[in-house]
Every structure is written in C-alpha cells, then in structure tokens.
C-alpha positions in Angstrom: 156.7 91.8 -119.6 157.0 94.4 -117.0 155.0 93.7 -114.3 155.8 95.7 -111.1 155.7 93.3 -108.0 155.7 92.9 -104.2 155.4 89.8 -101.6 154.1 89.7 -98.1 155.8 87.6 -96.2 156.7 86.7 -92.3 158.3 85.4 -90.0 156.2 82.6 -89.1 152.3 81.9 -89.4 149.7 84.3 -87.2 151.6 87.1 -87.8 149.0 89.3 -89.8 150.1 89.0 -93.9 145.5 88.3 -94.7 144.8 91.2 -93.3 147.2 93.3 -94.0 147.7 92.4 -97.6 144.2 93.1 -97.6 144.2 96.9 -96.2 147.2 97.1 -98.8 145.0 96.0 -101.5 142.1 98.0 -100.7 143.8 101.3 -100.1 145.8 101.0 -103.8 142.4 99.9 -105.2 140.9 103.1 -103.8 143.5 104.7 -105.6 142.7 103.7 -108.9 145.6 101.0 -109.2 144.4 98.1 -111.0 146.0 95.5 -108.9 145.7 91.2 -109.1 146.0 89.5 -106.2 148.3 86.2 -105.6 148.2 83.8 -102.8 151.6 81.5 -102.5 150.6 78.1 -101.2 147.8 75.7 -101.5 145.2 77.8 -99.7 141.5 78.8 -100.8 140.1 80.9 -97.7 142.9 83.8 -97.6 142.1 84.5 -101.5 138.7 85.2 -100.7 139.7 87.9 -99.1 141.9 88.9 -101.2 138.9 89.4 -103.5 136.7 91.1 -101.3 139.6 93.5 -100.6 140.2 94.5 -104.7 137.5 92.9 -106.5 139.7 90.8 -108.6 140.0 87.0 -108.7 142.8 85.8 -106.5 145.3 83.0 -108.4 147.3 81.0 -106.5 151.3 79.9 -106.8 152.9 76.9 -105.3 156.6 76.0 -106.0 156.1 72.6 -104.9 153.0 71.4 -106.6 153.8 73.5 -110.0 156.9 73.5 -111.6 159.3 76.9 -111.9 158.0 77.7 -115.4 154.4 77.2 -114.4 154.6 79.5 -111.9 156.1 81.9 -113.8 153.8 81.9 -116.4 151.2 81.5 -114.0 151.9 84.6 -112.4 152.4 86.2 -116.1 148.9 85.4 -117.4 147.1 86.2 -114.7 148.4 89.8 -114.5 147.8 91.0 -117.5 145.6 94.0 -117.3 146.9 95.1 -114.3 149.0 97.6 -112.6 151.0 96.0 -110.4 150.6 92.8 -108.0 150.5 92.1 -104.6 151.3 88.6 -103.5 150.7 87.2 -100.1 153.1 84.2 -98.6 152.7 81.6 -97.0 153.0 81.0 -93.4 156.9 82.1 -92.2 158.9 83.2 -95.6 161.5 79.6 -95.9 158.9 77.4 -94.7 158.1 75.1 -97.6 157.8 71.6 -98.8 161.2 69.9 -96.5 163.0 71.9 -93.8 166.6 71.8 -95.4 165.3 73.1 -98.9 163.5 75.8 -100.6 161.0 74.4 -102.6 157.1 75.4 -101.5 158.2 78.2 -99.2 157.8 81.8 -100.2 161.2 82.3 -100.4 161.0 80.1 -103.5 158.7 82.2 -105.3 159.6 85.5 -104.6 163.3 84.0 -106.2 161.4 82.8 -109.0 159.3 85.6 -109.9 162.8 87.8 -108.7 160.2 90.0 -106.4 161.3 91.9 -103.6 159.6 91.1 -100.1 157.9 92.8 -97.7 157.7 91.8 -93.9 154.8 91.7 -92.4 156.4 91.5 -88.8 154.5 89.9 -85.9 155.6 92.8 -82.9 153.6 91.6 -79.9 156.2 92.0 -76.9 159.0 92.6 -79.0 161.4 95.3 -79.5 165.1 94.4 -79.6 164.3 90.9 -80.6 161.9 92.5 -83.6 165.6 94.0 -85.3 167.0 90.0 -84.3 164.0 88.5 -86.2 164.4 90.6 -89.5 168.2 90.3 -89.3 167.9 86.9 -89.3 165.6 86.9 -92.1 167.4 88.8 -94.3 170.8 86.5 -93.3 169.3 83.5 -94.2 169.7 83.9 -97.9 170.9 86.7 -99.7 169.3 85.9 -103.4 166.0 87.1 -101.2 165.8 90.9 -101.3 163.5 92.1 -98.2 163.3 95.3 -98.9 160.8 96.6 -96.1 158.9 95.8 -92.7 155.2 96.1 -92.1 154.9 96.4 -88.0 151.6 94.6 -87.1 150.0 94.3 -83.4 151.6 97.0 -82.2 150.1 98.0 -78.9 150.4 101.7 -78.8 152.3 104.7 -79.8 155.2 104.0 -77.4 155.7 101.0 -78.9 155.9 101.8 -82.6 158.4 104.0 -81.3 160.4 101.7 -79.6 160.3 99.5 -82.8 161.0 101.9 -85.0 164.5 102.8 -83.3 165.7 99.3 -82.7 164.9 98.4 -86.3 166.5 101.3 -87.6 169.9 101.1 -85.4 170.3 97.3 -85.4 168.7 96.2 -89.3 168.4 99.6 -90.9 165.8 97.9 -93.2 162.8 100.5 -93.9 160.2 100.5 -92.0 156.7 101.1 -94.8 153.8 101.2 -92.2 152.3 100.1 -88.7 148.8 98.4 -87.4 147.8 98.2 -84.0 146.5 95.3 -82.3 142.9 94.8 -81.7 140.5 92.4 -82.1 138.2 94.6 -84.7 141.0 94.2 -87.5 141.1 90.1 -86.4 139.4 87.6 -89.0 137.8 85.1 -87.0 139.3 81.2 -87.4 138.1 77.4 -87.2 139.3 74.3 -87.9 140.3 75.0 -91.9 142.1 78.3 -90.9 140.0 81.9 -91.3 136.9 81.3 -91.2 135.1 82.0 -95.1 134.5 85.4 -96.3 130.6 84.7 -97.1 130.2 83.5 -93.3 131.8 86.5 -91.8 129.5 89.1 -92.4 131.8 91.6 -91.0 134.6 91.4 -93.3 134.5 93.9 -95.8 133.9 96.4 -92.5 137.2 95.1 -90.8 139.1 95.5 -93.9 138.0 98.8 -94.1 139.1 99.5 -90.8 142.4 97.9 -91.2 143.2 99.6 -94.5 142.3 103.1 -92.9 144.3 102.6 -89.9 147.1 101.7 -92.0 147.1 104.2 -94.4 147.8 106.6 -91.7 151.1 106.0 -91.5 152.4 104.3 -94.7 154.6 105.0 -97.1 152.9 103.9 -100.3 155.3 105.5 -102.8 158.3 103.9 -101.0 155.8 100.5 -101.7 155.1 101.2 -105.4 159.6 102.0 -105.7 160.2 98.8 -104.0 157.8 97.0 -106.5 158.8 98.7 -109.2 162.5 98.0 -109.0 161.4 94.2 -110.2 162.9 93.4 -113.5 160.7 92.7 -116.1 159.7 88.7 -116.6 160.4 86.5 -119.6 156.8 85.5 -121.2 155.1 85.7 -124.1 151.7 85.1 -124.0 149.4 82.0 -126.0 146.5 82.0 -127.8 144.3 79.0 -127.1 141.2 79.5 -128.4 139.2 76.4 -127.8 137.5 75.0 -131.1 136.2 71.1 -130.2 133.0 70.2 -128.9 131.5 72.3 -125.5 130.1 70.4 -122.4 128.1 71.6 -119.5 129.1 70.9 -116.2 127.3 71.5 -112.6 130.0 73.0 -110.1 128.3 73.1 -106.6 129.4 76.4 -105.3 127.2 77.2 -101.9 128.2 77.3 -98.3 129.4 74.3 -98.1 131.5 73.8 -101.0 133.6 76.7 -102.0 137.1 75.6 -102.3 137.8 76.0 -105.3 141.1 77.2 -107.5 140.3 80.0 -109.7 142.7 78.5 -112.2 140.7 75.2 -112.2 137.7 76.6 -113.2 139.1 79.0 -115.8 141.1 75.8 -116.8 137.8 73.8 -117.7 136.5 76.6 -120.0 139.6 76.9 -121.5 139.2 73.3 -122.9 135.4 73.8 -123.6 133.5 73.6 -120.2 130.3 75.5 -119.9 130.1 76.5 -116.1 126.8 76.0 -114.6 126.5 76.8 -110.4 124.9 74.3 -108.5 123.4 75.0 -105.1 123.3 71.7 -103.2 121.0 73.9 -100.1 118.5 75.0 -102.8 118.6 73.5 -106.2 116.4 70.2 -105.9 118.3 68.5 -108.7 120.9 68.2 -111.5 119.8 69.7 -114.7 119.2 67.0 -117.9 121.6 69.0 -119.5 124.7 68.5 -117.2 127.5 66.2 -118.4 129.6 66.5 -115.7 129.7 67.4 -112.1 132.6 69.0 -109.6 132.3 69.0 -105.5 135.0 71.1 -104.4 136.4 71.4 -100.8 134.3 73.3 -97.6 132.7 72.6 -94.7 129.7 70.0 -95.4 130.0 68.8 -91.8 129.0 72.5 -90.7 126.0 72.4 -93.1 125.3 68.5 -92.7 121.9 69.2 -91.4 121.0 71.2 -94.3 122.6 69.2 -96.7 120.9 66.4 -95.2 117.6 67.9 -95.3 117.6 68.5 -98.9 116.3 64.8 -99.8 115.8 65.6 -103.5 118.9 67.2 -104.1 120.9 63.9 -102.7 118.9 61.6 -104.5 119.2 63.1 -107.9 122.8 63.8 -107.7 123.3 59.3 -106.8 121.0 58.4 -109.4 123.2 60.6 -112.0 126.5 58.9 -110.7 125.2 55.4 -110.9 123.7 56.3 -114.4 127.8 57.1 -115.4 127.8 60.9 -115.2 131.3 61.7 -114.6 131.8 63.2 -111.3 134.9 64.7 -109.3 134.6 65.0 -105.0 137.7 66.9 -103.8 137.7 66.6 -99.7 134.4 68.0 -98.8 132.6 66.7 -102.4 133.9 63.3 -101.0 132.8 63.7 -98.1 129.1 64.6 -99.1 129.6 61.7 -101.4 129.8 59.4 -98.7 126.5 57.9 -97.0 126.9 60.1 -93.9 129.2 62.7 -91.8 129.1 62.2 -88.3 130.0 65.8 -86.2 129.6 66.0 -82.1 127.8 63.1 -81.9 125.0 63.7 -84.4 125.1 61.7 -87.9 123.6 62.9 -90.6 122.9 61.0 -94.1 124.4 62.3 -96.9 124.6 61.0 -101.2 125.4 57.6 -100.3 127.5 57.0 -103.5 130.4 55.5 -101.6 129.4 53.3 -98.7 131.8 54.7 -96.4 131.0 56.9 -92.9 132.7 59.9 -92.4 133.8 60.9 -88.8 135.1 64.1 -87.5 137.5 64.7 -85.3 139.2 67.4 -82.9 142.2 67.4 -84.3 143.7 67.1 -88.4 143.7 64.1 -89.7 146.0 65.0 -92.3 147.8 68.2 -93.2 150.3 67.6 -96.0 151.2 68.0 -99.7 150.4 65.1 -101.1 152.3 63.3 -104.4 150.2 60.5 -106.1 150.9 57.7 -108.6 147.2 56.2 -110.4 147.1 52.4 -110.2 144.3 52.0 -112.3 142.3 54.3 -114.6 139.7 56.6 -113.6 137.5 59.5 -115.2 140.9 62.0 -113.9 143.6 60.1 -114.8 145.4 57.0 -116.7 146.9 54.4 -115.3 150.9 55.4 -114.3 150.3 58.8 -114.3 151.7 60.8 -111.8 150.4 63.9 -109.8 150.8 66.5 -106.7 148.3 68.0 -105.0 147.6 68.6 -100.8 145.0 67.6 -98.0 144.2 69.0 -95.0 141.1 67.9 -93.3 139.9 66.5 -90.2 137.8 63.3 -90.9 138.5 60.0 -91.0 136.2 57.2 -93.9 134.9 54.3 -92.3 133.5 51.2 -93.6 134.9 52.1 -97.0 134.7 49.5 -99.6 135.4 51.3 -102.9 138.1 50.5 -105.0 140.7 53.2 -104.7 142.9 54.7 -107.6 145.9 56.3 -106.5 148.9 55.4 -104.5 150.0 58.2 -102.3 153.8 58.1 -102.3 153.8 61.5 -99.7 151.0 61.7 -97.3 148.0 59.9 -96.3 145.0 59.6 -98.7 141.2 58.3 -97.6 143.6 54.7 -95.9 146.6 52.8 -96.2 148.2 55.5 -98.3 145.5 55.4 -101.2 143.5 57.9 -102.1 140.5 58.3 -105.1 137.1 56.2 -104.0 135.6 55.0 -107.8 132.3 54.5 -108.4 131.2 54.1 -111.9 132.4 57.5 -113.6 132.9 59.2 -110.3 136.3 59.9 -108.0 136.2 61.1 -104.5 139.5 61.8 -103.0 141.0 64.0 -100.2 143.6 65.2 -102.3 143.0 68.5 -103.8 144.4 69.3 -107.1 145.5 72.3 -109.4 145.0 71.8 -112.8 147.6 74.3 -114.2 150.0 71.9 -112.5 148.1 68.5 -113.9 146.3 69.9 -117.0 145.7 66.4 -117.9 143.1 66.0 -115.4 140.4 68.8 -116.3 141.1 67.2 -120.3 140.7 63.6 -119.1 137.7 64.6 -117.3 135.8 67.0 -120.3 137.0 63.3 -122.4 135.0 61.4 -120.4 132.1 63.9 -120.1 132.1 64.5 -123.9 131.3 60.2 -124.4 128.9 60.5 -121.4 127.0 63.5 -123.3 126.9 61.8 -126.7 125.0 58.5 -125.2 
C-alpha cells in the first residue's frame, strides 16, 4: 500500500506540534490534498483539532497500548482514501512507556510505520543550542530518519535568521518552515491539557492564522518529497461485514463527555452497534429503545451544575442501570456515575449509581498507562483477561463501596490498585480503553447488550 507519510515530532512537550500540525493540515487541505490525520499517544483533545483543521476524523496510534501489527494496520485502514497523512507525536520524540526503551514514544511509531519525522523545534531563546537540540535528536538513534525542522516561537526576523545559520552550519538538516510567537496562534489549556475545540470558540480562527503565517515561508514540496520517500506498507485490507443481530446504544456525547476514540466507536458498529447521541444537558431521558449505554471521558466537574440540574436525565439514566442495562463509565462517565463531584468547595449531586463521592483536586491524581488483569467478570471482560489502557485525571472516590473488577498491575485505578466499580450490568473505571487494542471488550459488551435487549 503506498501511502505517503510524515510525523511531527519534538523535542519535548509545549513545543508547538497541535498547532502547527494543524496550520500544516489546513494549508494541504486548502490545496485539494485529501489528507487523514493521526495522533501518537493516548490523547483525545489534540485530535479535535486535528479535525477542525482537515475535516477528517483523527485515529489514534499507541505502541504501548497496541501491538506493532495493530498499529500498522491501524494506520493502514484508516488511510485509505487519502492522499497522504500527517501524524502528530507525542510529547518529546523518545519519550514513551519506560525511560531506557522505545516502546510508546514516537520514535516507536515513526520506526514502525518507517515514516520520516519532522521537528517541530521549540526556539524560544535559542540559537546555537537550537543546532545542539536537533543534533542530538538525530544521534540518538539512527533507524529514526528526521528529515526536517519546523522553527516555532520565533520572535522576529533576526531571529529566524540567526536560526537558520546555526542549523545550517552545525546540523545541516533542512529547515521546511517558521512561526512566530504570539499569543493569537496559542490554544488555551487547563487541567486535561488544550482546552476542547467546542469550548474555544476561537479555534478555527487561530488555525487560520497560524496556517497563513506559516505558509509564507514553507517549503511544502520539500514536505510532500520527504513524505513521499516512505516505502510502501505491507497490508491487505479485510472485509467484515457484520451479519448477527444489531443493538442500539446511547453514547452521551455533549460538553461534558467527549473523549472518545474514533476507533471505538467505529469499532461498535463494526460488530452491529447502532449509534444513538445522548445529550446528558438536554435529553430528559434514555430512549425505551436503548440496550446499552457509553460515558466517555470530559469534564463533568466543569459542567456539574448543569449536569446536576438536569434531575430527569439522572434519574432515568439509575433506574436503567439498576433495571440491568449494560453500561460502560470511562473517567468522567464514572465520575457522573457516582452520587456527587465535589469542585472548589461546591458539591453537586450527580446519578448516584455508585455510592462513592468524587473530589477534585489541584493537582493529578494519576497520570499513567495503565495494564489491567479482571478478577471477576463483568459486562467488558471475563474473568483472567488481560488489558492496557491509561488514566489521567484529577479526582479522587470516596466512600466507595462497589465491588471492583480489575487489578491494576501498572498504575493506580479508582483505590488500592483496583479499578472497574460494578453495579448490576454497569462498569465505571478510570481507565480508558482502545478497543482496536482489546476488541474483546466492545464484543463482550454488544454480548451482554444483545441478552439485555431480548428480555
């Protein structure tokens, strides 16, 4: 399959890559390339951008929590129909998984997929040391072809100049485009990272402005060479056409839960899921003809108020649960599970399906990948089964009396290194998932929402 290919990588995190693989995806889009974007790492707010920048679902790729030939074919499948694709890394380019090996880091996946790499390079008050930083990137392993530099925050002309010599005399590795720093080509953070492309009303305009600033200067042909010269990749697609029995499920996707893997949910109608979007701010109940519900990641403690307010919604969704519909609460669907989130103070009541209290805090409570073993069956998983996943939140459960269904041998779960609150037919867990690593989980789920449907 010939796919031609660049990464966007760093040399550490803040350096730039959102935005500027945005601009880069936007100005090839304007040009009529057909391009899909790909996000390395477990991460759901930079492909939203990613999205808003070329209009095309963002897929994520994660060396760690998928196996080689999974991401491979991952990245295979989800290119098709396209161009050429643009895949942005994840924080510096060898950070991964364990600080003496490859496996997460970008480095991994550009090896993988055999993708040259571009360098998104972080140039605040440097000049010399910018040459020293790319030299040493490109030293570090020599199976990784880096094969240009983006300069971002660059203060002025002067500067670019400056840049431009030292790279040339000391690296001599090309140098594809520049952006200036300033705060109208920043995307505005909190507490999960960027902050979500639907809350920031302004971010179409400021990738705009970024992709015109940097088209002034860029060498886009020298881009599409460097991403052509990747060799074609071994895959042949599969036909799966799904012929069993179809289920509808409710997949609250609002404001406050929007994390969610475009794999996933592709996943579930690939084994016979009807997709139905639930609001949890609007909709004032579960449809009779749901058989299954998801509660993907967010922010539910910045909407707790609303959330809260929305009495008919929260008593419908409990009365479902303890009836046995089968339900799944990843981080933020656990939380809103939970009988209340307290945020600055102010507590707020939430479903009340798991007795516990959730408490924010200042700083993360857990930020980890996160390997799992299930000690006991539940609507995702058999007993023994093993799976990988990550968390990164910032609450804590208290007063948490469910039985919980998975050890976590690496990280830190809801307490005492479990994770996976049962109730009835429903699992709320911290850990976040990706089914095209654990495809097990979306079919043992559909299983149990099949027998649920045919009470």
């Amino acid at each position: 399959m010939e796919m031609p290919r660049i990464v966007l990588s760093a040399g550490g995190s803040d350096s730039g890559k959102t935005i500027v693989t945005a601009a880069l995806l936007r100005i090839l889009g304007a040009k009529g390339y057909r391009v899909q974007p790909f996000k390395i790492g477990p991460d759901y707010i930079d492909p939203m951008y990613h999205r808003l920048a070329s209009g095309r679902p963002c897929r994520n790729l994660d060396s760690w929590i998928m196996d080689e030939m999974t991401v491979v074919s991952s990245f295979a499948s989800g290119s098709i129909g396209s161009d050429l694709a643009v895949i942005e890394g994840v924080r510096g380019l060898y950070e991964g998984e364990s600080p003496v090996g490859d496996e997460g880091s970008t480095a991994h996946v550009a090896k993988i997929l055999k993708s040259p790499v571009v360098i998104v390079l972080n140039c605040h008050s440097l000049t010399r040391s910018a040459a020293a930083q790319l030299i040493g990137l490109r030293a570090m392993d020599n199976q990784v072809q880096i094969a240009g530099v983006i300069l971002n925050k660059v203060s002025d002309a002067r500067h670019e100049e400056k840049l431009r010599r030292a790279i040339s005399h000391y690296a001599g590795i090309p140098i594809l485009g520049s952006l200036s720093r300033s705060p109208r080509l920043e995307i505005k953070k909190r507490h999960l990272g960027l902050t979500t492309s639907h809350e920031f009303p302004e971010a179409l305009e400021v990738i705009k402005s970024a992709a015109e600033q940097l088209e002034e200067g860029l060498d886009l042909e020298r881009i599409l060479e460097i991403a052509k010269q990747a060799p074609p990749i071994d895959y042949m697609p599969e036909a799966r056409p799904f012929e069993g029995e179809r289920v509808r499920i409710g997949v609250f996707m609002d404001g406050p839960f929007s994390f969610y893997y475009h794999e996933n949910l592709s996943a579930l109608r690939e084994m016979g899921a009807e997709i139905a979007v639930v609001d949890s701010l609007s909709d004032r109940g579960l449809g009779d003809d749901l058989s299954g519900v998801l509660i993907g990641g967010g922010y539910p403690e910045i909407f707790s108020k609303e959330l809260e307010a929305n009495y008919q919604m929260r008593r419908s969704l409990k009365q479902r649960i303890m009836d046995g519909l089968p339900a799944i609460g990843e981080c933020g669907g656990l939380m809103y599970l939970c009988r209340s989130i307290e945020r600055n103070g102010e507590k707020r009541q939430m479903v009340g399906v798991f007795d516990g209290d959730v408490v924010m805090h200042e700083k993360p409570k857990a930020l980890s990948y996160v390997a799992l073993e299930a000690s006991r069956s539940s609507v995702i998983a058999d007993q023994g089964a093993a799976l990988r996943g990550h968390e990164f939140h910032y609450s804590s459960i208290e007063g948490l009396s469910s039985e919980l269904s998975f050890r976590v041998l690496r990280g830190k779960g809801i307490r005492d290194f479990m994770d996976g609150a049962v109730c009835h037919n429903a699992i709320g867990m911290y850990t976040h998932l990706h089914y095209l690593a654990c495809p097990g989980v979306p079919a043992k789920f559909l299983k149990e929402c099949r027998a649920y449907s045919r009470r």
